[in-house]
VOTOR-431476 format. One record per atom (N, C-alpha, C, CB): x, y, z; residue in three letters; atom name. Coordinates in steps of 0.05 Angstrom, whole numbers, plus 5000, padded with zeros to 4 digits. Glycine has a CB too. Layout:
# VOTOR-431476
[atom [X, Y, Z], Ala, CA] ...
END
This chain:
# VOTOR-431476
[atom [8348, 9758, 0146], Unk, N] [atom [8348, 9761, 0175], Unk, CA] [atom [8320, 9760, 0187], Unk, C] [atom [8362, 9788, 0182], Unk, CB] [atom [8305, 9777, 0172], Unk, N] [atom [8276, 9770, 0183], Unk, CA] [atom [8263, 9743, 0185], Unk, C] [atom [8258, 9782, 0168], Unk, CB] [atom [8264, 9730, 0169], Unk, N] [atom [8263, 9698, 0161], Unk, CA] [atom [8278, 9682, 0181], Unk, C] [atom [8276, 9692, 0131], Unk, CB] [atom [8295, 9681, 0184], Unk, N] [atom [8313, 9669, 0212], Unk, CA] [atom [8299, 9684, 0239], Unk, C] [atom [8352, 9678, 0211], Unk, CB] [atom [8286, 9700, 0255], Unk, N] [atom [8281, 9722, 0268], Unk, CA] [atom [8255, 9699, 0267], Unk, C] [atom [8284, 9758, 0256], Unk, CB] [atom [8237, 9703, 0252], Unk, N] [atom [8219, 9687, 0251], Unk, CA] [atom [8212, 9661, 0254], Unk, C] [atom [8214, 9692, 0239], Unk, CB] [atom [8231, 9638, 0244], Unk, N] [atom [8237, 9614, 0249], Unk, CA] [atom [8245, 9614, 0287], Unk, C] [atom [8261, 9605, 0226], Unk, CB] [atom [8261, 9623, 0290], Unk, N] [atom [8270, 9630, 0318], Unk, CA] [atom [8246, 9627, 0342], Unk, C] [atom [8281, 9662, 0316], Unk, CB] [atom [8238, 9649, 0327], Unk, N] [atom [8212, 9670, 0349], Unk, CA] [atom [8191, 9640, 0346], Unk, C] [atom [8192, 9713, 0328], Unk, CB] [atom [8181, 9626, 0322], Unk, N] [atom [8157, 9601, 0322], Unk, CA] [atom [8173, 9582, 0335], Unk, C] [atom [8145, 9589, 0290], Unk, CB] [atom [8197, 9574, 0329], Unk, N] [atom [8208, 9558, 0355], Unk, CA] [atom [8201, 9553, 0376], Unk, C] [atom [8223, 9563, 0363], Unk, CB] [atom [8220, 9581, 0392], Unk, N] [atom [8204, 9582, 0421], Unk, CA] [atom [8181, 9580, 0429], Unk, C] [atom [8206, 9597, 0432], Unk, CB] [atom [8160, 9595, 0411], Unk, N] [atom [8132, 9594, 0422], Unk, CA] [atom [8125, 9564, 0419], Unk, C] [atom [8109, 9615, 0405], Unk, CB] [atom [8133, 9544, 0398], Unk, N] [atom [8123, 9521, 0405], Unk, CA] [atom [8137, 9513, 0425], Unk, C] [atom [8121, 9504, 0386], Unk, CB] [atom [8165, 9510, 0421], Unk, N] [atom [8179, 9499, 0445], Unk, CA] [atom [8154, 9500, 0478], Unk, C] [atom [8212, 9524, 0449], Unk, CB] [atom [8151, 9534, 0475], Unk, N] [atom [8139, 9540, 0513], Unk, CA] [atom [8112, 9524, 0510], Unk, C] [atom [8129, 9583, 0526], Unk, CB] [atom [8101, 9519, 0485], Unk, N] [atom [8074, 9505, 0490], Unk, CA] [atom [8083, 9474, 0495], Unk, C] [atom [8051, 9508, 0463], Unk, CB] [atom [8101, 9466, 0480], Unk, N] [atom [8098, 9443, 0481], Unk, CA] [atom [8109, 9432, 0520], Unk, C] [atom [8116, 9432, 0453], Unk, CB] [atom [8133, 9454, 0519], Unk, N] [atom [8131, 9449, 0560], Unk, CA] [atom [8106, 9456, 0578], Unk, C] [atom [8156, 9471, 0578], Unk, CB] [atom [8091, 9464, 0566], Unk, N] [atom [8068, 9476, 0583], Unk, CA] [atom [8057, 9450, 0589], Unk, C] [atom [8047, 9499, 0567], Unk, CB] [atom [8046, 9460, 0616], Unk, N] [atom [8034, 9426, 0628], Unk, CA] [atom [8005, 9421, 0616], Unk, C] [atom [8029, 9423, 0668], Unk, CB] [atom [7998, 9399, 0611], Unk, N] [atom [7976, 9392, 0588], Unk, CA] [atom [7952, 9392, 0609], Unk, C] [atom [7981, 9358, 0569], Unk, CB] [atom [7925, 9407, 0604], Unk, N] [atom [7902, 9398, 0613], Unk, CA] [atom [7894, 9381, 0633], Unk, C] [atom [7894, 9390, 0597], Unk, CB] [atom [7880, 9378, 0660], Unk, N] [atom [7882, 9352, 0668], Unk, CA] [atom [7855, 9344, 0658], Unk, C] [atom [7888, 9348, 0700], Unk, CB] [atom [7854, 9328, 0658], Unk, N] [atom [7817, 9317, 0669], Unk, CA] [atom [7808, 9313, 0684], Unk, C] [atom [7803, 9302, 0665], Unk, CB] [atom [7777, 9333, 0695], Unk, N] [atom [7775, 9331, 0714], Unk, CA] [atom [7753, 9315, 0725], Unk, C] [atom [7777, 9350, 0718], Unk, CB] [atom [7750, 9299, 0744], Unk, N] [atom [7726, 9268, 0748], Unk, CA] [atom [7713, 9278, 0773], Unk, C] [atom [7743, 9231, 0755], Unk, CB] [atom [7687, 9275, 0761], Unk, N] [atom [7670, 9283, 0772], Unk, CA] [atom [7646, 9251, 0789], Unk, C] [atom [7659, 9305, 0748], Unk, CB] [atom [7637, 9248, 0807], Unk, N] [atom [7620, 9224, 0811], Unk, CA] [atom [7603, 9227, 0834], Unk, C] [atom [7636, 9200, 0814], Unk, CB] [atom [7586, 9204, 0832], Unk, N] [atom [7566, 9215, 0855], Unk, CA] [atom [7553, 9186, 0858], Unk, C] [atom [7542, 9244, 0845], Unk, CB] [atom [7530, 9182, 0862], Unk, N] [atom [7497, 9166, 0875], Unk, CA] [atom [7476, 9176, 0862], Unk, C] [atom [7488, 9173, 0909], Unk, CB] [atom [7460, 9169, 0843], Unk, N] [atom [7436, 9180, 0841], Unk, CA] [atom [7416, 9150, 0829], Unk, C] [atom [7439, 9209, 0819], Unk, CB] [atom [7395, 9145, 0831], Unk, N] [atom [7368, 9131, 0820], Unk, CA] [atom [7382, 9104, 0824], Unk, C] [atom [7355, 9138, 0784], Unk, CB] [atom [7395, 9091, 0848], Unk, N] [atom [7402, 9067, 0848], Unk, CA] [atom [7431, 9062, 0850], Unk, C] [atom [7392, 9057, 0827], Unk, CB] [atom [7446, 9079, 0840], Unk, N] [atom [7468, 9075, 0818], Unk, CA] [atom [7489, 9093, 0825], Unk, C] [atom [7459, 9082, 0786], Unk, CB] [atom [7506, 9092, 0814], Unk, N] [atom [7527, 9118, 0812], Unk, CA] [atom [7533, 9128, 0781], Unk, C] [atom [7558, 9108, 0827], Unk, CB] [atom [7550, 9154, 0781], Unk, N] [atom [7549, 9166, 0762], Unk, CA] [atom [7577, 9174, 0756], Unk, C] [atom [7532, 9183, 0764], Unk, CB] [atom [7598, 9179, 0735], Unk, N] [atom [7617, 9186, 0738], Unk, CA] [atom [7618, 9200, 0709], Unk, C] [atom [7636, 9166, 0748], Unk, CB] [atom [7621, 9227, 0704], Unk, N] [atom [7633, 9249, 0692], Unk, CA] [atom [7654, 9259, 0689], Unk, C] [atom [7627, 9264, 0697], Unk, CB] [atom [7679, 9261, 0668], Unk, N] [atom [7697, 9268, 0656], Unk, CA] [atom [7695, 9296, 0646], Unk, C] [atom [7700, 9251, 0639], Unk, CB] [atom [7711, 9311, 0648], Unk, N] [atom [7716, 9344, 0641], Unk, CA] [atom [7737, 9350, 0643], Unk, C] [atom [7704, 9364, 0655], Unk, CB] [atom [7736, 9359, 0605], Unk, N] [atom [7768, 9374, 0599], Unk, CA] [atom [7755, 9402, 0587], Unk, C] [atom [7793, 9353, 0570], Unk, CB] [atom [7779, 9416, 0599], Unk, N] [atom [7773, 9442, 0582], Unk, CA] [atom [7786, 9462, 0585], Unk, C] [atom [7750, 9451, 0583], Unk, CB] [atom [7801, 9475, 0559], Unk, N] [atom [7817, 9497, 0565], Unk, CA] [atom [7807, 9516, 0584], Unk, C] [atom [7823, 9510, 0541], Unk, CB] [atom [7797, 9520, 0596], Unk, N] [atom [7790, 9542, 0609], Unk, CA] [atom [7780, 9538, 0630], Unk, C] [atom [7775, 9557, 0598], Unk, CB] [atom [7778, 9552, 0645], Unk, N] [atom [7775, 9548, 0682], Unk, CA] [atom [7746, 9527, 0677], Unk, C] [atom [7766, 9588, 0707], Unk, CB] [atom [7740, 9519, 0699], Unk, N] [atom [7714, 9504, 0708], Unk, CA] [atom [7709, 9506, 0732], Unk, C] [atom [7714, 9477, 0703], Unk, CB] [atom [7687, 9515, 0746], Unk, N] [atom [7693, 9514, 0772], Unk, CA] [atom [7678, 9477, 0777], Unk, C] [atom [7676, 9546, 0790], Unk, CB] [atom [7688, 9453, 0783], Unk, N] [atom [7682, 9431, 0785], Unk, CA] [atom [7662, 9419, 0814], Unk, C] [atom [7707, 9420, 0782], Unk, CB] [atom [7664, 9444, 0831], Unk, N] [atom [7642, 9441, 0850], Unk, CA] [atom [7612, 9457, 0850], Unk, C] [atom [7655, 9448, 0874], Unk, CB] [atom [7621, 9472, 0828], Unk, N] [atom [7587, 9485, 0823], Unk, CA] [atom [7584, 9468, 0798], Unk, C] [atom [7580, 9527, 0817], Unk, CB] [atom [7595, 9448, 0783], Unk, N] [atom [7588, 9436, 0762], Unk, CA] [atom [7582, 9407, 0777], Unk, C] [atom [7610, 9438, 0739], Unk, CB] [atom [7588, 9407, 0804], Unk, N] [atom [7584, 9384, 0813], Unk, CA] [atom [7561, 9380, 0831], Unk, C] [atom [7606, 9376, 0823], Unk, CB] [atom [7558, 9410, 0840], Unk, N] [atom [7526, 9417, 0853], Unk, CA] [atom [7505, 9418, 0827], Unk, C] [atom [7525, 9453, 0870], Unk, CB] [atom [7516, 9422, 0813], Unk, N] [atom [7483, 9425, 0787], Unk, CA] [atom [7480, 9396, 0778], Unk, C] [atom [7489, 9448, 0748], Unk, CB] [atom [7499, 9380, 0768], Unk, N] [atom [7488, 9356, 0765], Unk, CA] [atom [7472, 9339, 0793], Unk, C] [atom [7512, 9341, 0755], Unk, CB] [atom [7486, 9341, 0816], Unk, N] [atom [7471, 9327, 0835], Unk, CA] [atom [7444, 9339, 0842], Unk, C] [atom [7486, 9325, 0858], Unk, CB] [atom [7442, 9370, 0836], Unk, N] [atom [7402, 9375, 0833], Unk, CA] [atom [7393, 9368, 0810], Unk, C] [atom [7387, 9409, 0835], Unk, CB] [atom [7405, 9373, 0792], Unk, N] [atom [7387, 9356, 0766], Unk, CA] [atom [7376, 9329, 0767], Unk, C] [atom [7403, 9351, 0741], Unk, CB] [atom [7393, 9303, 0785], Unk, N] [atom [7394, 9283, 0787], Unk, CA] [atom [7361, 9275, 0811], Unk, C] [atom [7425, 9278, 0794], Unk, CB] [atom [7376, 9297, 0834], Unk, N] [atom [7355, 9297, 0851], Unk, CA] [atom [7325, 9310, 0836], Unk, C] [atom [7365, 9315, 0876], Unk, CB] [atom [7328, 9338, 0825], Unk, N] [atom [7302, 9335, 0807], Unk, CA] [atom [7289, 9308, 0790], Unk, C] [atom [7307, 9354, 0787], Unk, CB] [atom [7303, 9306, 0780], Unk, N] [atom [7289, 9283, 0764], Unk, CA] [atom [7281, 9258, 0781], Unk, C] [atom [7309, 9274, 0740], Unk, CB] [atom [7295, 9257, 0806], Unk, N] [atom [7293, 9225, 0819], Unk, CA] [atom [7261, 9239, 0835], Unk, C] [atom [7328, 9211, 0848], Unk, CB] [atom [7262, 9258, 0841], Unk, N] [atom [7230, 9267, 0854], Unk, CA] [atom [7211, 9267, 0833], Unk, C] [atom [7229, 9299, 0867], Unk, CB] [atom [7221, 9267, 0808], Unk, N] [atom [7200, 9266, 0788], Unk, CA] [atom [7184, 9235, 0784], Unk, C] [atom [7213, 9276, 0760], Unk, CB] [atom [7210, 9222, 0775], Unk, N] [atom [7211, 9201, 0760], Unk, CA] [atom [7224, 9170, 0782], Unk, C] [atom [7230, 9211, 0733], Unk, CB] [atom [7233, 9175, 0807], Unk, N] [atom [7231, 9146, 0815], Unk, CA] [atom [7216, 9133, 0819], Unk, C] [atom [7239, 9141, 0829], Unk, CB] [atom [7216, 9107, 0817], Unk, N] [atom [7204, 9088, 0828], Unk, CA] [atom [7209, 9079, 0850], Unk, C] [atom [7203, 9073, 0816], Unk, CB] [atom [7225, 9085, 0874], Unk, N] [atom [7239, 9086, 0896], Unk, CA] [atom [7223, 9100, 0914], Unk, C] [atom [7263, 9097, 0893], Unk, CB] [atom [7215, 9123, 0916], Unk, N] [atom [7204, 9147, 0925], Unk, CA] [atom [7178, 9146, 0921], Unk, C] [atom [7215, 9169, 0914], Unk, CB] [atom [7168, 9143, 0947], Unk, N] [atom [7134, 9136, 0946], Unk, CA] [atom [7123, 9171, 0938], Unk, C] [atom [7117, 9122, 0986], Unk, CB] [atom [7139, 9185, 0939], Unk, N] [atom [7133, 9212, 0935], Unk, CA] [atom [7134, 9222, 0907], Unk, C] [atom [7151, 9227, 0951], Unk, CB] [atom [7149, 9211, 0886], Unk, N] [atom [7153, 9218, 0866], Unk, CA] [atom [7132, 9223, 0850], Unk, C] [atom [7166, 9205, 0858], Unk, CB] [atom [7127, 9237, 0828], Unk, N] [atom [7098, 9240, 0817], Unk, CA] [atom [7099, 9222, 0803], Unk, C] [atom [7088, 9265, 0804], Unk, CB] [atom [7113, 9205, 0791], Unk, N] [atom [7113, 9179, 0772], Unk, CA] [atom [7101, 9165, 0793], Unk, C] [atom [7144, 9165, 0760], Unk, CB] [atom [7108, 9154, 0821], Unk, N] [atom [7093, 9140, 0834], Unk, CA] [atom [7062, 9151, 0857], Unk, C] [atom [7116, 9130, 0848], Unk, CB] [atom [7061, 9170, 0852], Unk, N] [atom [7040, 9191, 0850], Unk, CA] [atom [7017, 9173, 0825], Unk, C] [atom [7057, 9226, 0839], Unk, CB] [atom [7028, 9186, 0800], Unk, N] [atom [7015, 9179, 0777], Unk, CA] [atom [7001, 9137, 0781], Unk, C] [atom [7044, 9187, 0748], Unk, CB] [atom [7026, 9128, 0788], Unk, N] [atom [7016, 9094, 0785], Unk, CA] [atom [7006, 9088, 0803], Unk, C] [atom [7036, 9071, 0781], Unk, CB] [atom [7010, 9102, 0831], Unk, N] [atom [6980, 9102, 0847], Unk, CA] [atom [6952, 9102, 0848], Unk, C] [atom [6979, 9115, 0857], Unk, CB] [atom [6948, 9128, 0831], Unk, N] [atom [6928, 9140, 0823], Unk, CA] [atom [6908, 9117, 0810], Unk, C] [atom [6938, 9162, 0804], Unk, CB] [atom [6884, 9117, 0829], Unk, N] [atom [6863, 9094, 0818], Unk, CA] [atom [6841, 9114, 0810], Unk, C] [atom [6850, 9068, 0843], Unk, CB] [atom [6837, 9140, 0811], Unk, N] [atom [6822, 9149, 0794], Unk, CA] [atom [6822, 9161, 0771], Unk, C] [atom [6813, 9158, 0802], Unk, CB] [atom [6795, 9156, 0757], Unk, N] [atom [6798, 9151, 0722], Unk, CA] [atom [6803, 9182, 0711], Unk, C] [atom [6765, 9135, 0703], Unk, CB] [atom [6808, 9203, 0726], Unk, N] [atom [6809, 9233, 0724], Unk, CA] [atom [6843, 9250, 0717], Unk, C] [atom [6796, 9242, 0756], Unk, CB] [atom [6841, 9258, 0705], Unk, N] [atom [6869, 9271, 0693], Unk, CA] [atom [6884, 9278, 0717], Unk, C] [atom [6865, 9299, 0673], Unk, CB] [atom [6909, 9279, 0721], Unk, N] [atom [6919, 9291, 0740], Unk, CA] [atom [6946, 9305, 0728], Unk, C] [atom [6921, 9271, 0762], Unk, CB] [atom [6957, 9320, 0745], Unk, N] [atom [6978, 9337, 0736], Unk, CA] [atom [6995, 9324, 0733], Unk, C] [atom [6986, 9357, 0750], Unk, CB] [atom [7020, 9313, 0716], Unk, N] [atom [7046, 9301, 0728], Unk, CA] [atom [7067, 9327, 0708], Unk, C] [atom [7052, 9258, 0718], Unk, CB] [atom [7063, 9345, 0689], Unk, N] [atom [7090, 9353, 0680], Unk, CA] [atom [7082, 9345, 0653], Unk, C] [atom [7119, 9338, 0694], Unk, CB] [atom [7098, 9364, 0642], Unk, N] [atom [7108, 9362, 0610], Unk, CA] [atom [7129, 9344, 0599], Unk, C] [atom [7119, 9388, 0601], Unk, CB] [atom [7142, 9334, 0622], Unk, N] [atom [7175, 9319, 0613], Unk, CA] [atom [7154, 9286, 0619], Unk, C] [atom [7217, 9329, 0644], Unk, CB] [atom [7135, 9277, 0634], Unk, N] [atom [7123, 9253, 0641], Unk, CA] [atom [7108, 9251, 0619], Unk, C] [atom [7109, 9252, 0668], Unk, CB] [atom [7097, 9274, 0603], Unk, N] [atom [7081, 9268, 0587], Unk, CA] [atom [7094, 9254, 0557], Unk, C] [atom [7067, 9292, 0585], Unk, CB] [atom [7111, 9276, 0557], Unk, N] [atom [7135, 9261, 0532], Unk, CA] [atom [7140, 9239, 0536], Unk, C] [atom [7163, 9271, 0530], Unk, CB] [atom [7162, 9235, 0566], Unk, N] [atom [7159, 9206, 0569], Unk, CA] [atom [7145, 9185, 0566], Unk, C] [atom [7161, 9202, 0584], Unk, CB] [atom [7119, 9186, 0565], Unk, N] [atom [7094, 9175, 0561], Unk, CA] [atom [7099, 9168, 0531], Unk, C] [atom [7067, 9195, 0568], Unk, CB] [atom [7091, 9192, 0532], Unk, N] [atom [7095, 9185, 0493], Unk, CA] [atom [7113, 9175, 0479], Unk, C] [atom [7096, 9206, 0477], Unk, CB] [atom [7138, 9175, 0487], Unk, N] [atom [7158, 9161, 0474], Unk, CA] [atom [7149, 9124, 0481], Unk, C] [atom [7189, 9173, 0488], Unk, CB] [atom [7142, 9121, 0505], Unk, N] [atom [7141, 9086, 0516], Unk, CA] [atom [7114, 9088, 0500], Unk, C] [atom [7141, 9076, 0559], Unk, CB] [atom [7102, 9102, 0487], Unk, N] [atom [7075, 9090, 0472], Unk, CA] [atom [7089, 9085, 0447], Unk, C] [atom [7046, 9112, 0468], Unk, CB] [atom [7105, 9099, 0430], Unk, N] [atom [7117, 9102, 0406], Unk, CA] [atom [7132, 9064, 0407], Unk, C] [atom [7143, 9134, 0407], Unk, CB] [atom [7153, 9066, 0424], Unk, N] [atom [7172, 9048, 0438], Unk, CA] [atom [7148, 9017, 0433], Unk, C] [atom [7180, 9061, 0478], Unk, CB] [atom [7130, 9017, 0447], Unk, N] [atom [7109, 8999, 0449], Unk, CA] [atom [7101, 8989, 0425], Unk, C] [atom [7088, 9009, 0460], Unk, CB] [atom [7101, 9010, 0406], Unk, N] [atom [7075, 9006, 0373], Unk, CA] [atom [7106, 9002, 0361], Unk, C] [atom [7045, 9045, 0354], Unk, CB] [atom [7130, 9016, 0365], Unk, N] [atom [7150, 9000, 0338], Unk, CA] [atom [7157, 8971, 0353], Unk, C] [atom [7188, 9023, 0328], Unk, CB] [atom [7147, 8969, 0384], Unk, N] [atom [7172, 8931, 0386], Unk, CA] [atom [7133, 8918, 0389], Unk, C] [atom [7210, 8921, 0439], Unk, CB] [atom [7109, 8916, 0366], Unk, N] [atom [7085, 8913, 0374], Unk, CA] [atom [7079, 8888, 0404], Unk, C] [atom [7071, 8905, 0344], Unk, CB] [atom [7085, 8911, 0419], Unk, N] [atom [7080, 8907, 0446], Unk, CA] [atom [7096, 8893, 0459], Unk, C] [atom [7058, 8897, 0450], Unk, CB] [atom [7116, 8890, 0457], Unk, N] [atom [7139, 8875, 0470], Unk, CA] [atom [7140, 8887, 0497], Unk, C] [atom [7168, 8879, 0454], Unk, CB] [atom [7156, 8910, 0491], Unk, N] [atom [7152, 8938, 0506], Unk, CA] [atom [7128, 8946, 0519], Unk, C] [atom [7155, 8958, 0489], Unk, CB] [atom [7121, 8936, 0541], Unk, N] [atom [7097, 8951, 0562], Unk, CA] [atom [7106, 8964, 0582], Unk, C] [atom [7078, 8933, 0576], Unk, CB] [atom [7086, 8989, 0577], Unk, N] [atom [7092, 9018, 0598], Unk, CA] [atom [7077, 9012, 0611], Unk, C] [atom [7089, 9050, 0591], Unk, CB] [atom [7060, 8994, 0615], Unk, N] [atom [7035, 8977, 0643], Unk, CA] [atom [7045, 8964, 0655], Unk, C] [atom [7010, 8958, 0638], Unk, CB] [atom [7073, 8965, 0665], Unk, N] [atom [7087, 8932, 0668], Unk, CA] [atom [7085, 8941, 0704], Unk, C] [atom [7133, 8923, 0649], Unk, CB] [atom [7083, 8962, 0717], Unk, N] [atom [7084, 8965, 0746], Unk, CA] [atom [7080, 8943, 0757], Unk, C] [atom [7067, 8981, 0758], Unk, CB] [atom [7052, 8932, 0757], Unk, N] [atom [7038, 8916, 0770], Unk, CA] [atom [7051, 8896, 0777], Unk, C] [atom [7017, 8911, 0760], Unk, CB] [atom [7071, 8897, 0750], Unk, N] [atom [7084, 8857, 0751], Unk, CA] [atom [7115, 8863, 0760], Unk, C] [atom [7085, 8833, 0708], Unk, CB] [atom [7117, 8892, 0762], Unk, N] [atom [7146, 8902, 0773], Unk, CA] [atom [7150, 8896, 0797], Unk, C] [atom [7152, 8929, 0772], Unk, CB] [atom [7121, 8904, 0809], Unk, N] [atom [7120, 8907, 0842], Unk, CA] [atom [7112, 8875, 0851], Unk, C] [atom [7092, 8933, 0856], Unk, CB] [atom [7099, 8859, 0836], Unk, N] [atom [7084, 8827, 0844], Unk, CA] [atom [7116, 8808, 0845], Unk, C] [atom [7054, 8810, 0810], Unk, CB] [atom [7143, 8812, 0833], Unk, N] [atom [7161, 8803, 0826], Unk, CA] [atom [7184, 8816, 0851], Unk, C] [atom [7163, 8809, 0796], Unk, CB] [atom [7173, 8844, 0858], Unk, N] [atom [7191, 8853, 0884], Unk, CA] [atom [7218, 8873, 0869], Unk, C] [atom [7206, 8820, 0904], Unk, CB] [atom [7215, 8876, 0846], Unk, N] [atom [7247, 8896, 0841], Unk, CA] [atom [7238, 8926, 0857], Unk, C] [atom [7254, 8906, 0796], Unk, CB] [atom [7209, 8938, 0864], Unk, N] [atom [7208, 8953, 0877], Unk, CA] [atom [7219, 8957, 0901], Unk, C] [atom [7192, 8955, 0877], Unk, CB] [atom [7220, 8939, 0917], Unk, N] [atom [7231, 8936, 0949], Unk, CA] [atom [7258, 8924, 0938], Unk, C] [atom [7211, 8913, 0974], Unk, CB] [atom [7281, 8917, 0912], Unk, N] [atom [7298, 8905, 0912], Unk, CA] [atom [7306, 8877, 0932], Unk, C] [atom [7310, 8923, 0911], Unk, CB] [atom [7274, 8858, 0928], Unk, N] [atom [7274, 8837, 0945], Unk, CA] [atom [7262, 8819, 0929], Unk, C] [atom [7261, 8842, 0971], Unk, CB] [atom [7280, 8804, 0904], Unk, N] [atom [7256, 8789, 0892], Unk, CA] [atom [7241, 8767, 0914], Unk, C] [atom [7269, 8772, 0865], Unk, CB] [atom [7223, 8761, 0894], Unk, N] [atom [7199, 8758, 0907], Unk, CA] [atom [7187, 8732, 0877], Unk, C] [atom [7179, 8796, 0913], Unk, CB] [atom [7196, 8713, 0875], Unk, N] [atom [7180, 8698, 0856], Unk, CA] [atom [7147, 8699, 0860], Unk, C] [atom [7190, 8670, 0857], Unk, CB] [atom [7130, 8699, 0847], Unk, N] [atom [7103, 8703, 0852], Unk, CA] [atom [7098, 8669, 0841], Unk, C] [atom [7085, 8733, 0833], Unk, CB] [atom [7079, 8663, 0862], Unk, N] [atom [7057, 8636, 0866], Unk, CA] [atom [7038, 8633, 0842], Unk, C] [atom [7034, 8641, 0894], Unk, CB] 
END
């Protein structure tokens, strides 16, 4: 009797899971550095999807103040401004970056140039207006 009692009782509990309504996923999207972005989230457990959707859009905005090339304000365009030969501040995450496009550079031997601004901006992808150069 216990044994039947038990078969019974695991029944139902699968039975109610298996009617239980499944997970949704939840889509998340936005605009950031040009582009758009779109994020997927599943998860047993609550999410709140508008404070997960406010932290990615400041992260995005952090980093686009860091690192665009869009933004005459950015310290990346800060930094490729910069005509004097004197250290300047840009961050610990620009410096890495740095270092990785030097690494990047010495394994493709020089394919890869982190000097390429000059011929970014003479070509026009800066203003998204090519621009064949003379």
């Amino acid at each position: 009797m216990k044994r039947l009692t038990l078969v019974v009782l695991t029944s139902l509990m699968l039975g109610l899971v298996a009617c239980s309504k499944p997970v949704e996923v939840q889509m998340l999207s936005g605009a950031a550095q040009g582009t758009t972005w779109h994020v997927s989230v599943w998860s047993d457990s609550a999410i709140d999807t508008e404070r997960l959707q406010e932290e990615i859009e400041a992260e995005f905005l952090r980093i686009d103040k860091m690192m665009s090339n869009y933004r005459q304000d950015s310290i990346i365009e800060q930094f490729n401004r910069n005509q004097n030969p004197q250290a300047i501040e840009v961050g610990e995450e620009i410096v890495n970056l740095v270092n990785i496009a030097r690494q990047v550079s010495q394994a493709t031997n020089g394919c890869y140039d982190l000097t390429v601004k000059p011929l970014f901006d003479l070509w026009g992808f800066s203003k998204d207006v090519f621009n064949a150069p003379l």
